[in-house]
C-alpha positions as YAML, in Angstrom:
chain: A
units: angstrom
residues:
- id: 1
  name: UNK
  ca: [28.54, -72.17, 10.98]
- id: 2
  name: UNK
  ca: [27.29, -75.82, 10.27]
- id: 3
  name: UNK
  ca: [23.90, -75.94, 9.17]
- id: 4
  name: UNK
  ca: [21.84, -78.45, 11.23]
- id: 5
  name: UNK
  ca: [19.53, -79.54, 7.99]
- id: 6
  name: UNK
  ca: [22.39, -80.12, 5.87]
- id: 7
  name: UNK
  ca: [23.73, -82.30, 8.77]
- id: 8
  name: UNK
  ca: [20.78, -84.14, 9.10]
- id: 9
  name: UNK
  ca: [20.73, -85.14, 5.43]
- id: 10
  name: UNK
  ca: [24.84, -86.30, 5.52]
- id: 11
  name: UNK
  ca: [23.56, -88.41, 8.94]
- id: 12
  name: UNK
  ca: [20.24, -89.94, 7.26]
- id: 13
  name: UNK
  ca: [22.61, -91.19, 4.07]
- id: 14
  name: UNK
  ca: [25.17, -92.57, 6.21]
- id: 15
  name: UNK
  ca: [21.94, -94.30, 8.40]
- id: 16
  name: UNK
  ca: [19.86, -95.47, 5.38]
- id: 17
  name: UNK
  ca: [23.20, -96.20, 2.86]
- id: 18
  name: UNK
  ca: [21.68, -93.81, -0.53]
- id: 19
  name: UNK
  ca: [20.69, -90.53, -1.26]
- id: 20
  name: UNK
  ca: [17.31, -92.05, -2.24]
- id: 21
  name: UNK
  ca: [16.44, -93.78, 1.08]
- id: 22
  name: UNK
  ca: [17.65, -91.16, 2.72]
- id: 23
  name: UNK
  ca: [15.29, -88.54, 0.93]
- id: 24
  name: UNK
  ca: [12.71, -91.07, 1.28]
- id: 25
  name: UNK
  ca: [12.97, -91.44, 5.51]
- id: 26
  name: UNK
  ca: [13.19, -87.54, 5.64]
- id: 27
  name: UNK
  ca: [10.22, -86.75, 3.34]
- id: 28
  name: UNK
  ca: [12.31, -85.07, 0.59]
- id: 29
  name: UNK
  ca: [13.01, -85.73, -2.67]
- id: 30
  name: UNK
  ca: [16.58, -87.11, -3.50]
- id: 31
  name: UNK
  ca: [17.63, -84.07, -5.76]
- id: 32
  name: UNK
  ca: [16.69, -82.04, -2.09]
- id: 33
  name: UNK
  ca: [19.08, -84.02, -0.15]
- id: 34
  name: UNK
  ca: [21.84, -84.27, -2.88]
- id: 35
  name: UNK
  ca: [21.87, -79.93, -2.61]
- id: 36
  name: UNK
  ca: [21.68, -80.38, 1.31]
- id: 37
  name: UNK
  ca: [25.21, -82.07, 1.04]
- id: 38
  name: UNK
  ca: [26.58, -80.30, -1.76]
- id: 39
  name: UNK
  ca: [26.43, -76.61, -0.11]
- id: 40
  name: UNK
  ca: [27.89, -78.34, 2.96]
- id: 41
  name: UNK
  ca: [30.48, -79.55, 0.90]
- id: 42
  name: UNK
  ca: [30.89, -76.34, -0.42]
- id: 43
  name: UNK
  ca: [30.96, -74.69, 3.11]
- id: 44
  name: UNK
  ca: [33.22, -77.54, 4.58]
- id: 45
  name: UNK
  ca: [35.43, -77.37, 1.99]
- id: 46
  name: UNK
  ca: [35.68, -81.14, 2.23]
- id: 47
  name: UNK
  ca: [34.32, -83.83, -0.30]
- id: 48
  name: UNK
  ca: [31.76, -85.57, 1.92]
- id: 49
  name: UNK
  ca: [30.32, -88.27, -0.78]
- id: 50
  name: UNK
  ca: [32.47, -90.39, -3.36]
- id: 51
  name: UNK
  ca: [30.78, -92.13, -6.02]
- id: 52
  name: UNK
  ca: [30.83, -96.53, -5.54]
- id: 53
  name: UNK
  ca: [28.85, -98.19, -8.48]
- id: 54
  name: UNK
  ca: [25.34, -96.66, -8.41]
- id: 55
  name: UNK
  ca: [25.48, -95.69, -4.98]
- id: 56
  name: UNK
  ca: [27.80, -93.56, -2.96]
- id: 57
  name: UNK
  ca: [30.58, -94.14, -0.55]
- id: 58
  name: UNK
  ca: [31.04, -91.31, 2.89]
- id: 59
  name: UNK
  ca: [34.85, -90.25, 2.91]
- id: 60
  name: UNK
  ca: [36.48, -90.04, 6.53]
- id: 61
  name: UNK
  ca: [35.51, -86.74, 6.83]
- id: 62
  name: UNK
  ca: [32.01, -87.41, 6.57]
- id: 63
  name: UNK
  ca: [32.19, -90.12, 9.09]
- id: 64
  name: UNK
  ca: [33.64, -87.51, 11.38]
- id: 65
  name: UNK
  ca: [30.74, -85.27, 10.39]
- id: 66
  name: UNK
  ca: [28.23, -87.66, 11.21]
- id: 67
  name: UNK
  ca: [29.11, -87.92, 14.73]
- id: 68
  name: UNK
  ca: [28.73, -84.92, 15.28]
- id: 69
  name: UNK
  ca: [25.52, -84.74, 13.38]
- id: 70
  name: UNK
  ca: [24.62, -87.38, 16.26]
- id: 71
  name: UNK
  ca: [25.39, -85.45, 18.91]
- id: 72
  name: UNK
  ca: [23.61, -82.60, 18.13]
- id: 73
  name: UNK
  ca: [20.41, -84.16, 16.84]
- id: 74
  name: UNK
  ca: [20.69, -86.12, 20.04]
- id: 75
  name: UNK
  ca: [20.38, -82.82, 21.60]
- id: 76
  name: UNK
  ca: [17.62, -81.32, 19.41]
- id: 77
  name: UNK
  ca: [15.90, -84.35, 20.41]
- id: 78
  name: UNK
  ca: [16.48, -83.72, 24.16]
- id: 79
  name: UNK
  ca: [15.30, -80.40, 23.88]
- id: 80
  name: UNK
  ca: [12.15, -81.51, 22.14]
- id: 81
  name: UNK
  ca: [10.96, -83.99, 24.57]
- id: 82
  name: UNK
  ca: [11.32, -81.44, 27.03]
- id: 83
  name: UNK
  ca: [9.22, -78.71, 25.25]
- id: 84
  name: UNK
  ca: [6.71, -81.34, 24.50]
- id: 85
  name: UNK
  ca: [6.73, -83.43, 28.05]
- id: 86
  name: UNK
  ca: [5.71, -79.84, 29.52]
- id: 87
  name: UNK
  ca: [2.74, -79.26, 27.32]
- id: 88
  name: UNK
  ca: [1.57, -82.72, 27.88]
- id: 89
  name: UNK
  ca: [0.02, -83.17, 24.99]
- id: 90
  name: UNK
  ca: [1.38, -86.15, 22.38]
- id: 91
  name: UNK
  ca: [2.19, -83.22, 19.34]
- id: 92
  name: UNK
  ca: [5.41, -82.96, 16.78]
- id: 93
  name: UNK
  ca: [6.49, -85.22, 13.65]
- id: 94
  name: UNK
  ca: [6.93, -88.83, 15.11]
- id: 95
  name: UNK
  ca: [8.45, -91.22, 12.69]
- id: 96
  name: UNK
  ca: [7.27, -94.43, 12.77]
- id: 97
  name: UNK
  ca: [8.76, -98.01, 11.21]
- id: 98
  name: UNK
  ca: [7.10, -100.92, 10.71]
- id: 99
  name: UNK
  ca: [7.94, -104.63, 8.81]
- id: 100
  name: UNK
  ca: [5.55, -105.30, 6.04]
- id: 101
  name: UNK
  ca: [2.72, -107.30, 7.78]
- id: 102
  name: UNK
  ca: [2.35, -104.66, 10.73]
- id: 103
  name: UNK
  ca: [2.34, -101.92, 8.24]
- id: 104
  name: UNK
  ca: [-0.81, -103.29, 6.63]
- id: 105
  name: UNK
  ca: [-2.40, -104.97, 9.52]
- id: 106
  name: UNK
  ca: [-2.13, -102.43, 12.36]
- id: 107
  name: UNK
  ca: [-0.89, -99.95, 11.77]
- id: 108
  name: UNK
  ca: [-3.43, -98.25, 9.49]
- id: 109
  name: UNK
  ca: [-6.10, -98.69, 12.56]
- id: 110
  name: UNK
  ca: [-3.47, -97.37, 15.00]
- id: 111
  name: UNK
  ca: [-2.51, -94.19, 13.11]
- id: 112
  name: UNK
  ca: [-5.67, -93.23, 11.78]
- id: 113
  name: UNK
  ca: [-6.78, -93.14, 15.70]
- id: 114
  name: UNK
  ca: [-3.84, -90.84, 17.12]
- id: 115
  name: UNK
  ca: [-4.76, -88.66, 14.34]
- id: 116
  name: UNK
  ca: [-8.39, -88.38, 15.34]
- id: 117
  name: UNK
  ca: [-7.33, -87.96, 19.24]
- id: 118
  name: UNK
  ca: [-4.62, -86.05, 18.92]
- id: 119
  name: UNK
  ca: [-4.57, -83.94, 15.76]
- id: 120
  name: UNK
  ca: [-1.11, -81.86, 16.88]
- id: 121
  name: UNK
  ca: [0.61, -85.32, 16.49]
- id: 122
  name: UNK
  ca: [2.08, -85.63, 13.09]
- id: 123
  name: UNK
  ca: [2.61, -89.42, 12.78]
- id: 124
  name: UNK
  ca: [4.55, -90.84, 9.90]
- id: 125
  name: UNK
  ca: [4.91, -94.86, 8.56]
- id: 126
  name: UNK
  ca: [7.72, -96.18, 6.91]
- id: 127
  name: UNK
  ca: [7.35, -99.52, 5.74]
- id: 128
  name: UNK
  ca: [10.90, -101.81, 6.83]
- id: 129
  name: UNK
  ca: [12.50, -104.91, 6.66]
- id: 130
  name: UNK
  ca: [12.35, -106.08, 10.08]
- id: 131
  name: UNK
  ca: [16.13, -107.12, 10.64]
- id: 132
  name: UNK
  ca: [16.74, -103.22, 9.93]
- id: 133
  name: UNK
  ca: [14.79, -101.68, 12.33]
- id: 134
  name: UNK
  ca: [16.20, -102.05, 15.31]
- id: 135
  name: UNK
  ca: [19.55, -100.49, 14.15]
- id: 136
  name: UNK
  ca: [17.43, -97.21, 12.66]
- id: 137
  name: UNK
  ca: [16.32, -96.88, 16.09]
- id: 138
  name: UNK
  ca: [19.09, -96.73, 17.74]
- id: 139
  name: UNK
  ca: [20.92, -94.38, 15.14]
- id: 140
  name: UNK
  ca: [18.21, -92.29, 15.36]
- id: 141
  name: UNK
  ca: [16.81, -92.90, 11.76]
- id: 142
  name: UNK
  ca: [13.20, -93.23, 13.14]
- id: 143
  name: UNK
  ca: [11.63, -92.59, 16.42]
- id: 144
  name: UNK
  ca: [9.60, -95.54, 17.06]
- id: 145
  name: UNK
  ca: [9.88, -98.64, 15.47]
- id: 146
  name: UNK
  ca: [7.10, -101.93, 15.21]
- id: 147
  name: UNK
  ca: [9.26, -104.97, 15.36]
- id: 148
  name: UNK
  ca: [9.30, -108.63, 16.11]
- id: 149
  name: UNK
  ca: [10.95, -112.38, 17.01]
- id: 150
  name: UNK
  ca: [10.13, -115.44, 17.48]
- id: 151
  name: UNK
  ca: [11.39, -118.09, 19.97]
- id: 152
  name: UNK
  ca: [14.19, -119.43, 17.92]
- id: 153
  name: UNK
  ca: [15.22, -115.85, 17.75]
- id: 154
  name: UNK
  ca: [14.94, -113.51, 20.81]
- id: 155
  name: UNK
  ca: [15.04, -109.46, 19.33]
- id: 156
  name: UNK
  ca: [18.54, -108.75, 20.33]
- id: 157
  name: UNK
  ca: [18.57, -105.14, 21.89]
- id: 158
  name: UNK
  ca: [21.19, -102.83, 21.90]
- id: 159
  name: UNK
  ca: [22.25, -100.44, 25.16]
- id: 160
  name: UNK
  ca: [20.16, -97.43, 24.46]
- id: 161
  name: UNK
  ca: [16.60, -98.91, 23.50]
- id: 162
  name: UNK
  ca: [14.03, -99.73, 25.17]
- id: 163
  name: UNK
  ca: [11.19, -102.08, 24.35]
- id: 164
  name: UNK
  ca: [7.41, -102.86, 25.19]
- id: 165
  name: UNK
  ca: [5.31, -106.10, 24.10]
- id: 166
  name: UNK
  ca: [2.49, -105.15, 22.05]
- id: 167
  name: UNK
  ca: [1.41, -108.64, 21.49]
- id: 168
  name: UNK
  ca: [1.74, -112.23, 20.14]
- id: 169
  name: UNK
  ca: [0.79, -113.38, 16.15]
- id: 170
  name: UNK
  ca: [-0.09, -116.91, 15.91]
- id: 171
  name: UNK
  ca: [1.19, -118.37, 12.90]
- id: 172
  name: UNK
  ca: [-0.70, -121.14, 11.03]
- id: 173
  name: UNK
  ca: [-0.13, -123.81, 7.91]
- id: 174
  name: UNK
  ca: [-1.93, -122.80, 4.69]
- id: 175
  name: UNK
  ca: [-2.45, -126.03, 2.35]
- id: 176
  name: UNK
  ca: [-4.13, -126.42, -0.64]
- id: 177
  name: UNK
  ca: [-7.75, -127.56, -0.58]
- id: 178
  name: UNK
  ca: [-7.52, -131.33, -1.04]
- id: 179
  name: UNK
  ca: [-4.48, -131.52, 0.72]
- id: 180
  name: UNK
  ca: [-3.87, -134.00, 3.20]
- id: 181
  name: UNK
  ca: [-4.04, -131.78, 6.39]
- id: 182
  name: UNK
  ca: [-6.81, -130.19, 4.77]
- id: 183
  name: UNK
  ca: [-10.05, -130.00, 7.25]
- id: 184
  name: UNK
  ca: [-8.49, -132.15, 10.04]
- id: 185
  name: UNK
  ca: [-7.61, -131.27, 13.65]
- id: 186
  name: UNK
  ca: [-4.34, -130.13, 14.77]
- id: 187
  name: UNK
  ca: [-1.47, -131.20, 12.56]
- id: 188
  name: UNK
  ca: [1.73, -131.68, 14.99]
- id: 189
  name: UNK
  ca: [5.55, -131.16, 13.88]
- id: 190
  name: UNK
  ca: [6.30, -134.74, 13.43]
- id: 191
  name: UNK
  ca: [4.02, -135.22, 10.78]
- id: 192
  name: UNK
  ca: [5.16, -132.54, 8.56]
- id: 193
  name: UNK
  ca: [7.81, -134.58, 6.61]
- id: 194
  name: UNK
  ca: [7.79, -135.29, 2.54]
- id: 195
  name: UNK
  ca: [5.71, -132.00, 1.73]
- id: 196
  name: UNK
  ca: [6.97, -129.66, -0.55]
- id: 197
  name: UNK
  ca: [6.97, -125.87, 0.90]
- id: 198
  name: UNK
  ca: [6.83, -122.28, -0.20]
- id: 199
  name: UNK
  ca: [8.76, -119.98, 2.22]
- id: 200
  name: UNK
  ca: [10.96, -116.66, 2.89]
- id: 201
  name: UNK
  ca: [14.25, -116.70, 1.24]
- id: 202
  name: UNK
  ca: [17.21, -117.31, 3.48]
- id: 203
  name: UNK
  ca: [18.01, -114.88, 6.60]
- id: 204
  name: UNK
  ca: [14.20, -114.21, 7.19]
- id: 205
  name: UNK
  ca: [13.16, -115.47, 10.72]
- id: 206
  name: UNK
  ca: [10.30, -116.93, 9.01]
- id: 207
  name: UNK
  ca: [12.46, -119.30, 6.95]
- id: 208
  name: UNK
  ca: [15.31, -119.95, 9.92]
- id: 209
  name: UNK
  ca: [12.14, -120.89, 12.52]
- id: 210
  name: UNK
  ca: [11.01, -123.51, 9.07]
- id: 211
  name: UNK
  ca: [14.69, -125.59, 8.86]
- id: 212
  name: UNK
  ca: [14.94, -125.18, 12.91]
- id: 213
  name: UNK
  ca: [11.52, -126.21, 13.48]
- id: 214
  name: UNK
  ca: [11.47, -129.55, 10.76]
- id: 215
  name: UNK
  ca: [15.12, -130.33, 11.51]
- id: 216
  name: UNK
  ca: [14.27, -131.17, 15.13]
- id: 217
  name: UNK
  ca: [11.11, -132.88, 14.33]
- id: 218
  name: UNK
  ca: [13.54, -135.36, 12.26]
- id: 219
  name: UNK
  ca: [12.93, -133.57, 8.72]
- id: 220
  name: UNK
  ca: [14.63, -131.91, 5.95]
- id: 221
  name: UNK
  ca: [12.23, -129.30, 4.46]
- id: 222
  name: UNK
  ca: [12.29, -129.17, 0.16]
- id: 223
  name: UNK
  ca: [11.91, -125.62, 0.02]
- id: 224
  name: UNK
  ca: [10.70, -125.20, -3.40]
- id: 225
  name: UNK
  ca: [9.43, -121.36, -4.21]
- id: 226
  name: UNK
  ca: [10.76, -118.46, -2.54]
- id: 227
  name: UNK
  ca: [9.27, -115.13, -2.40]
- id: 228
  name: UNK
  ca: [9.34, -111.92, 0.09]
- id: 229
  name: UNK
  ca: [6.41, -111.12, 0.37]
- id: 230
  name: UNK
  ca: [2.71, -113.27, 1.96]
- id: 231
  name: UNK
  ca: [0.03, -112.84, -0.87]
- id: 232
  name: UNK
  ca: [2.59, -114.26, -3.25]
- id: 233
  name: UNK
  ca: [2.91, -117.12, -0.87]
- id: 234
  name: UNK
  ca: [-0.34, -117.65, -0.53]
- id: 235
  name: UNK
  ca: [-1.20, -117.11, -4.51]
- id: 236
  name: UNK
  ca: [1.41, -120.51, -4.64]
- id: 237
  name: UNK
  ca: [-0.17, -122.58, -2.10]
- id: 238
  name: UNK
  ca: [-3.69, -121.64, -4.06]
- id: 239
  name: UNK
  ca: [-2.05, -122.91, -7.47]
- id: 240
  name: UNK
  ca: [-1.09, -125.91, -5.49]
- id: 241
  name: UNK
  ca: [2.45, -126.22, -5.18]
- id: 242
  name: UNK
  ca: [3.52, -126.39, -1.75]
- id: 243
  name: UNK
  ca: [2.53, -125.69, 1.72]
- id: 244
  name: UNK
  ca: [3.64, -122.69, 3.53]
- id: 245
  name: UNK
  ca: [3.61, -121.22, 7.24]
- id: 246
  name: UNK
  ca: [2.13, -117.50, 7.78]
- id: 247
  name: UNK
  ca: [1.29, -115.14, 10.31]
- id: 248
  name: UNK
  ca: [-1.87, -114.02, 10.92]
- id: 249
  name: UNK
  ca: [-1.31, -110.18, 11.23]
- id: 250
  name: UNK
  ca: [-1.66, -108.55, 8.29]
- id: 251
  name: UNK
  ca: [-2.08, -112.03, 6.09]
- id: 252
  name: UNK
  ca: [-5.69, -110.99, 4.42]
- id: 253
  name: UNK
  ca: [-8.84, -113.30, 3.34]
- id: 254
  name: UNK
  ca: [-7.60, -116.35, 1.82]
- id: 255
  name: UNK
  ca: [-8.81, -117.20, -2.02]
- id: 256
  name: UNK
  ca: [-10.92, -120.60, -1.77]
- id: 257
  name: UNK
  ca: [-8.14, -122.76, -2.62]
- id: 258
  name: UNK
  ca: [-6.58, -122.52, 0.05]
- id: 259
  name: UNK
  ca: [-7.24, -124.23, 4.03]
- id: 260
  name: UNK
  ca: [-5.85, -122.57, 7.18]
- id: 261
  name: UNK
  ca: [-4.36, -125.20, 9.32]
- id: 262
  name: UNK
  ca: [-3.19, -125.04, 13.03]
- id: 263
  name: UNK
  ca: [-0.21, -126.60, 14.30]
- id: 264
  name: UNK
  ca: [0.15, -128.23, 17.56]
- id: 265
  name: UNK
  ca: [2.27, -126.52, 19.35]
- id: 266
  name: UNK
  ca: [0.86, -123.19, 17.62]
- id: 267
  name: UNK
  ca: [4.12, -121.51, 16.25]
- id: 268
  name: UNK
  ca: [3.29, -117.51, 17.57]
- id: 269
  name: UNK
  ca: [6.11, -113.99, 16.96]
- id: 270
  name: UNK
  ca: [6.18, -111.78, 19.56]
- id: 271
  name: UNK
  ca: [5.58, -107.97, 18.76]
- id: 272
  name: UNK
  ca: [7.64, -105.10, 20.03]
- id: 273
  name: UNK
  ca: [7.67, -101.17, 20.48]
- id: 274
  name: UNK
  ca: [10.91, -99.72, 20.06]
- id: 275
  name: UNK
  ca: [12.49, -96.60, 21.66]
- id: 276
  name: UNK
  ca: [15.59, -94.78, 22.12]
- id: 277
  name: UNK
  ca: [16.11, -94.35, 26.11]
- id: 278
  name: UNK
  ca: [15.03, -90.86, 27.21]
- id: 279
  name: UNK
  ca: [12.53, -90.73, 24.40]
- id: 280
  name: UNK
  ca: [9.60, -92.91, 26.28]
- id: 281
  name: UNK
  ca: [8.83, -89.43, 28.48]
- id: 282
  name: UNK
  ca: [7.51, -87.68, 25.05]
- id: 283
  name: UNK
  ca: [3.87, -87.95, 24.90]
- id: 284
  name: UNK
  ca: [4.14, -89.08, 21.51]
- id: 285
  name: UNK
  ca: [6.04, -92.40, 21.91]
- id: 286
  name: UNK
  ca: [4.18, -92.98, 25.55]
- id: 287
  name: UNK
  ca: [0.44, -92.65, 23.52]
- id: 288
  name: UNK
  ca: [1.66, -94.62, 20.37]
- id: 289
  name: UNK
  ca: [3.13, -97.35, 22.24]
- id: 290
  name: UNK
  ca: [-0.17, -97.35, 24.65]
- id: 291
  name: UNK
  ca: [-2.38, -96.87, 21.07]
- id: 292
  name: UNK
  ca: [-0.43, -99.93, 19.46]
- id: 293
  name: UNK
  ca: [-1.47, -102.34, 22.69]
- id: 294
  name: UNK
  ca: [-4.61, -101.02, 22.56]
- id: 295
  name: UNK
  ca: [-5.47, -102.35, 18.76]
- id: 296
  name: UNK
  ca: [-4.06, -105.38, 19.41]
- id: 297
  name: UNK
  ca: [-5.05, -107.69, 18.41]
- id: 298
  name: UNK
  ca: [-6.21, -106.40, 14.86]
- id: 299
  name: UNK
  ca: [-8.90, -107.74, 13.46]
- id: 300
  name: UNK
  ca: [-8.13, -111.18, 11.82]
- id: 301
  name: UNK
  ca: [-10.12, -113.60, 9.23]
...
């Protein structure tokens, strides 16, 4: 008989792509997950993972595996919600994703109060890029994910989640103090020509809403420094060289080199609760979702 935690790890490696992200999303170590699939290997008979490079590659038979892996979580899962919807009470593991900003703006307030008011509720953050959450949700990689869009870029939903707003993020123009925007009233789109920014690399929202936005306003952006991650754009506007556009969520005190200013029309992402359909009658995902609006919004500087 198929074991349903050896299954679980062959479906999380096929969801997350390696061994280690895989351990990492089901809380186990990577030498855990690589025994999971080697005794089902050995009790299938069937070589389940080929070495590719430094990762690995699922044969056919795998593929085959992990649909039924699917249907049979999908049916844990049913059963679950059930037990759980008739106690009432939000309770269980509930595995939350979040992109980098919500992870350290709200999310800390958020889970730190369901776990307060509801101590049987096991909630669990994992920090992801945003473009990748909406997929984990509907494979059933995570149970509830914290995602986001902007106008340029609607959230594009598959069938089989379901989504609640949770709020909007205003985004605003950091320059360096001294700069030319620096302590004047709102700075409109026309005028942002001939600067020199710091931005997302290609593919973020962040960076396609920048060459959008300018482009129509008559204006090539110079993008000149890339980086992932806000504090390091920030730390380059501070050493003065470039401007740079960032949300407010999650964005932190700014060091004294560095002047917020707003944009007229104020650029704003929209924030999202995400759900597989059937799953918004489990207490957990109804109180998280309800928790999420109610911190919102976080406090900002």
């Amino acid at each position: 008989m198929l074991d349903l935690q050896r299954l679980r790890a062959l479906h999380a490696v096929s969801v997350h792509g390696t061994v280690g992200a895989a351990a990492t999303a089901l809380g186990y170590t990577s030498s855990a997950v690589s025994q999971q699939i080697a005794k089902l290997e050995r009790e299938t008979r069937t070589v389940l993972l080929e070495r590719e490079g430094r990762g690995v590659r699922l044969t056919a038979e795998a593929h085959q595996l992990v649909r039924v892996a699917e249907e049979l979580l999908a049916l844990v899962e049913r059963a679950e919600v059930e037990l759980e919807e008739r106690r009432g009470e939000p309770s269980g593991r509930l595995s939350v994703a979040a992109f980098a900003s919500a992870a350290r703006g709200l999310l800390p307030g958020v889970l730190a109060d369901l776990a307060v008011r509801h101590p049987a509720l096991d909630a669990r953050l994992s920090e992801v890029d945003p473009h990748l959450s909406v997929d984990m949700v509907a494979k059933g990689a995570v149970d509830l994910a914290v995602a986001h869009d902007w106008d340029i870029a609607p959230l594009p939903l598959p069938p089989g989640v379901e989504h609640a707003a949770i709020g909007e993020d205003q985004c605003t123009l950091l320059v360096p103090r001294g700069h030319r925007f620096a302590g004047r009233g709102p700075v409109r789109r026309e005028e942002l020509g001939g600067e020199r920014w710091v931005c997302q690399p290609p593919g973020r929202v962040c960076h396609d809403w920048l060459l959008r936005t300018l482009r129509t306003a008559g204006h090539e952006p110079e993008i000149v420094h890339q980086a992932d991650e806000n504090p390091t754009l920030v730390a380059l506007v501070a050493a003065g060289l470039g401007i740079c556009l960032v949300p407010r969520l999650g964005r932190g005190p700014l060091p004294d080199g560095v002047v917020e200013v707003v944009l007229d029309p104020v650029p704003v992402r929209r924030l999202y609760a995400l759900w597989r359909t059937g799953l918004g009658r489990r207490p957990a995902i109804a109180e998280t979702v309800r928790t999420l609006q109610a911190h919102w919004p976080p406090h900002q500087p």
